[in-house]
N, C-alpha and C positions, 0 to 999 in steps of 0.2 A: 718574671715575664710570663701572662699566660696567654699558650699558645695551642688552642685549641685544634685537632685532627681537623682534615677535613672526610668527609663523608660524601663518596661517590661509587654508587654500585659497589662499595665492599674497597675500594681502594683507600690507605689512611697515607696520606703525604706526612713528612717532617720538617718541621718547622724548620723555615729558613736560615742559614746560621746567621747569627749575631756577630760581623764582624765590623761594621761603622764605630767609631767613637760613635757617645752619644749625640752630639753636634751636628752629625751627620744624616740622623734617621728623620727622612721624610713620609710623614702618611701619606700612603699612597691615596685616601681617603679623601683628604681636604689641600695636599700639596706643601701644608705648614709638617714646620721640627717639630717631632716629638718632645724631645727634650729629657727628661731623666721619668717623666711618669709610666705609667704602665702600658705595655703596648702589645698587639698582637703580631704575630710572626705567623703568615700563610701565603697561599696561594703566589709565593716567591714578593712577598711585598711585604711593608708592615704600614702598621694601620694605628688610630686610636681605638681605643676598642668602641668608642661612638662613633667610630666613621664606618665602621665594618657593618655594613646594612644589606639586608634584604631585598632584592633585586622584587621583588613584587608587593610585599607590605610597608618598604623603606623605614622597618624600627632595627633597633642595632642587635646583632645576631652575638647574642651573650651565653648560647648553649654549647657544649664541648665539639657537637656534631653539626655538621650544615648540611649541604645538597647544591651542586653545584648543574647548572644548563649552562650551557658556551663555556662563555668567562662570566657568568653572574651566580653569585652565591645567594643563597636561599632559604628559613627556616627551614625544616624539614614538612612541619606543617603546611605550610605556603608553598611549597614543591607541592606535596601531594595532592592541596587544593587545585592546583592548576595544572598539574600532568597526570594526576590518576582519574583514569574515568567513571563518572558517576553510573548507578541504573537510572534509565529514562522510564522505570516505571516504580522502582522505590525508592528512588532519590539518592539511595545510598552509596558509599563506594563500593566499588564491585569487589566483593573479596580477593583474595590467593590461592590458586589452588596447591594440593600438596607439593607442587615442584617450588612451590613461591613465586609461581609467575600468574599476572593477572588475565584467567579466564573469564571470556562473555559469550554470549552469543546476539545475532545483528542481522535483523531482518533483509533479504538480498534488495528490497529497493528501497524500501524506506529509509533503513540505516540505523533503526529504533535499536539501540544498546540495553542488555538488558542480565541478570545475573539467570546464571543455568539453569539455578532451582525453581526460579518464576515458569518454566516449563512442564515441571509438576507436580507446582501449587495450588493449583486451579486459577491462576490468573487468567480472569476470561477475554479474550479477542475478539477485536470488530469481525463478525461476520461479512462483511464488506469487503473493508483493507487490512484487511488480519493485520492490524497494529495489537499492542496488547495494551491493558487500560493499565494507564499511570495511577498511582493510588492517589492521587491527589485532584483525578478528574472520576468521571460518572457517566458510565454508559447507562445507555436505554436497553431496558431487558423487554424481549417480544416476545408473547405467550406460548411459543414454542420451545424458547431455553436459551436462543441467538439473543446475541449480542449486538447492538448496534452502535457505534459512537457516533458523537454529535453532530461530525462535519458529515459523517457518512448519511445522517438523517438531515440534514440542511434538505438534500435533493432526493431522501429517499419517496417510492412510492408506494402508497398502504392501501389503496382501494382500486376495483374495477374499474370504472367510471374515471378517476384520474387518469388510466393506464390509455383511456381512449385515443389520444390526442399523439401518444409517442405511438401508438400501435398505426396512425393512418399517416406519420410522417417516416417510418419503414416500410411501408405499401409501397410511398413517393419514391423511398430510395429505390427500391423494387424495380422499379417502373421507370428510374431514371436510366435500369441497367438493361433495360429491355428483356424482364422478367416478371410480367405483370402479374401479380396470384387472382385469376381469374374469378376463384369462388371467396364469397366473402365466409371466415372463418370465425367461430367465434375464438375471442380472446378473455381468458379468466384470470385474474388474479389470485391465489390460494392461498391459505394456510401448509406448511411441511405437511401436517398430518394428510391434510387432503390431497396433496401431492403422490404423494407417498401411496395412499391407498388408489388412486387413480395410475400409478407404476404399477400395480399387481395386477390391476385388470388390465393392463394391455399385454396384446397376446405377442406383439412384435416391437421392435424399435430399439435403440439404443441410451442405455442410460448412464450419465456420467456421476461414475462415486469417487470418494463415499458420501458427496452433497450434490444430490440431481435438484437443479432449482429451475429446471423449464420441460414442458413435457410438449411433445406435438401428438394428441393424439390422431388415434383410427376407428377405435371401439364405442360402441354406444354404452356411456356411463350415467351415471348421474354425481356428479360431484359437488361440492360444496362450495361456493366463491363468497369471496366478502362485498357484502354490497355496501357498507357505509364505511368512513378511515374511522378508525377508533382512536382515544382518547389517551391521554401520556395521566396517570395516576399518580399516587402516594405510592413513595418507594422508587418513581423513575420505572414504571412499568405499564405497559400496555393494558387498556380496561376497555369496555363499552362496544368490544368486538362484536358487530351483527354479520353473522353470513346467513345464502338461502342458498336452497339446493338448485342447480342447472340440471334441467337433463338433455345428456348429450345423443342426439339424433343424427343416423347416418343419411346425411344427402350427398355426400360425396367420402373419397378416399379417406379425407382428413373430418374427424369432430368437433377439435379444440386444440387451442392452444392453453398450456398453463404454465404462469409462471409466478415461480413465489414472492410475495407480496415482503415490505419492509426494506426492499435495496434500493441503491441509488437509481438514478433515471438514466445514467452511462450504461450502470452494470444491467439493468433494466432491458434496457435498450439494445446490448448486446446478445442477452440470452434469447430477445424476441426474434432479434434477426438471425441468429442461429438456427430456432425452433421453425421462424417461416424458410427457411431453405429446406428443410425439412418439409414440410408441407409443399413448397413449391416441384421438389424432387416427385412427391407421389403423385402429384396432382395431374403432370408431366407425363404420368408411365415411366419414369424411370424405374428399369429393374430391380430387383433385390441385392443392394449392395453391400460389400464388406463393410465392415466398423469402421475401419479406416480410411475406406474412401467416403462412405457418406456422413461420419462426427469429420472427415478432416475438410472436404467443402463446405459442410455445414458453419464451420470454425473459420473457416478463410471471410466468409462473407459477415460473420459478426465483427472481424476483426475491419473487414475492410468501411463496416459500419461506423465501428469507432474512429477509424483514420479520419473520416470523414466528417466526423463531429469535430473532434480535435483542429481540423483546417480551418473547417468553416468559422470554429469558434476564434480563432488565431484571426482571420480575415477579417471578422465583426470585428475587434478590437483593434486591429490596424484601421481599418473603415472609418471608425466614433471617433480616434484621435485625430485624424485627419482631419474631420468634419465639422468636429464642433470640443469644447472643453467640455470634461465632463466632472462631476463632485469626484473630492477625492476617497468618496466613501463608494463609490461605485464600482472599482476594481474590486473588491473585497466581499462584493455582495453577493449573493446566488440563486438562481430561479430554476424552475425544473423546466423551462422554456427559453429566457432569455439569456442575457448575458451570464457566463458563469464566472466562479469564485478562482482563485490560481491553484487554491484546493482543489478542487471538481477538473480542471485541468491537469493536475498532478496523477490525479483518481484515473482518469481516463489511460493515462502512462500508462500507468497500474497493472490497469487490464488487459491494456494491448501487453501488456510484460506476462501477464501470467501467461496469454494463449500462447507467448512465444516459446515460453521455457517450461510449458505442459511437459510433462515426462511419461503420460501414458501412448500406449502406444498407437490408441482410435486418435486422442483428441489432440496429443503433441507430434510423434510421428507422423500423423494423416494432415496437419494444420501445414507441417514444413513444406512434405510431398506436395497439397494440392496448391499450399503458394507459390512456390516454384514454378510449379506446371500455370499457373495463372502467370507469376510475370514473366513467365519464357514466351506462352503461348498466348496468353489474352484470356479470357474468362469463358466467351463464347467459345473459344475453340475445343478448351480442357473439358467444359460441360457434354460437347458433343463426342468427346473422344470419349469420355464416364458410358455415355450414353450406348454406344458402339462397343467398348471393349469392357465394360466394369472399374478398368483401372486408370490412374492418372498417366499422360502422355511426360513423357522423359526425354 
């Protein structure tokens, strides 16, 4: 009789005893008598040893050890295939750490599974949606060192001139909240580096590390914008980059806005309405305020930007089905204007998730304080109390 262990977490059962005449043993397998040939003795049952199968590859389990889920026995391979979890960026199973228990780590929204050491591999991350690149895809590398992945570049934006069209439908939002930005501001799209040096010359302001990717200036600079989108090369790399110099002239409190060039048109789009609250604050006379009151109103109204994409876009799609059928290739599709993808919808989560769970204390603690005080008090009210005492109303 062979009567193979079974193999569960370290537990070994013993074979069931053999007390039937032979006459008697029915495989628990097919329901037919054994009869005098060879038969397995487990799991409180006996089997032919061809009945005794694999609850996920159903071939017969002829190895000393199995692996049992519920009541279904399991190669031990075909267990691990189906309950040990892979890396979602090197396909592999994820090792054991020294306790013999299986350590990962797992992005908090995404949910991207992924082995520890890809942390300080150089596995490099969407700059966008800090996914990390699976080895089996290809991000876009942008002549600063950022990484971009593919879905993140479906809706991203790479030149000045594109940026026009979301920069005058945040004006709209602006103005729908009865906070009109009276002076018209210019808007730049940059490279980091001109980012970066356009951060040194301002004598004042706040800036959010260790990646400032929107600036409101004040200062007369001259900086650098990109005036044409450049080109995807050999290698999956950005080529053909033309920028020219701006000079920035004081006609009012504010000089520019800058924001860096390569992200999506959400994350775009939110940095802009950030940065114009910021400008809308100085334009105003508002006094000199704390970090945290003015990155955390500043932060409320990008966020409340995005809310508002997110509805709107939710409303369009209820709208179209309503109204007419539409290709089944059109949910799927993505415009930096029209209908968006469930990706660029998910994107949008994203970043409403990041501003929520900020942990600095301008952009996370200021974003919760001045939401609050907005949906206790209304937005007009919060802003005139800023105005009057420096702090948010409680």
């Amino acid at each position: 009789m062979d009567s193979p262990p079974r193999h569960d977490a370290g537990n070994i059962f013993q074979p069931f005893p053999s007390f039937f005449s032979p006459g008697y043993r029915i495989c628990a397998g097919c329901n037919r008598e054994i009869g005098h040939g060879r038969y397995l003795s487990c799991m409180g049952a006996v089997w032919h040893p061809e009945c005794f199968r694999c609850h996920a590859c159903g071939l017969p389990i002829f190895e000393h050890e199995f692996s049992m889920s519920g009541s279904h026995p399991y190669h031990k391979s075909c267990y691990k295939e189906q309950n040990h979890p892979r890396c979602d960026v090197c396909r592999n199973f994820i090792p054991t750490n020294a306790a013999g228990l299986i350590e990962y780590r797992a992005h908090p929204f995404w949910m991207q599974k992924y082995c520890p050491s890809h942390e300080h591999d150089g596995t490099p991350r969407c700059c966008s949606c800090e996914r990390m690149e699976a080895r089996d895809t290809r991000y876009l590398s942008l002549d600063d060192g950022r990484k971009l992945c593919l879905e993140c570049l479906d809706s991203a934006i790479m030149e000045t001139l594109e940026c026009q069209p979301l920069y005058l439908e945040i004006q709209e939002f602006y103005e729908g909240l009865n906070m009109k930005v009276e002076q018209q501001v210019p808007l730049l799209l940059v490279e980091r580096q001109a980012l970066n040096e356009a951060m040194e010359g301002e004598k004042n302001g706040h800036h959010h590390l260790p990646e400032t990717r929107g600036l409101c200036l004040s200062e007369e600079q001259t900086v650098s914008t990109i005036l044409r989108r450049p080109t995807i090369g050999t290698g999956y790399r950005i080529i053909d980059m033309m920028t020219e110099p701006y000079r920035l002239v004081r006609r009012c409190e504010v000089t520019a806005i800058l924001i860096l060039y390569g992200l999506p048109r959400l994350l775009t789009g939110s940095i802009l309405a950030h940065e114009m609250m910021h400008a809308w604050l100085r334009l105003k006379g508002y006094p000199n305020l704390s970090q945290d009151v003015e990155e955390g109103i500043c932060q409320v109204l990008a966020y409340m930007w995005l809310d508002s994409e997110i509805y709107s876009s939710a409303g369009t799609d209820v709208a179209s089905a309503s109204s007419s059928s539409s290709s089944p290739s059109s949910s799927s599709t993505t415009s930096k204007k029209g209908a968006r993808s469930q990706f660029e919808k998910k994107l949008g989560e994203f970043f409403k998730h990041q501003i929520e769970t900020d942990t600095s204390p301008a952009y996370g603690d200021g974003f919760r304080a001045g939401n609050q005080a907005v949906q206790k008090y209304g937005l007009k009210s919060t802003l005139d109390h800023i105005r009057l005492t420096g702090s948010f109303p409680y």
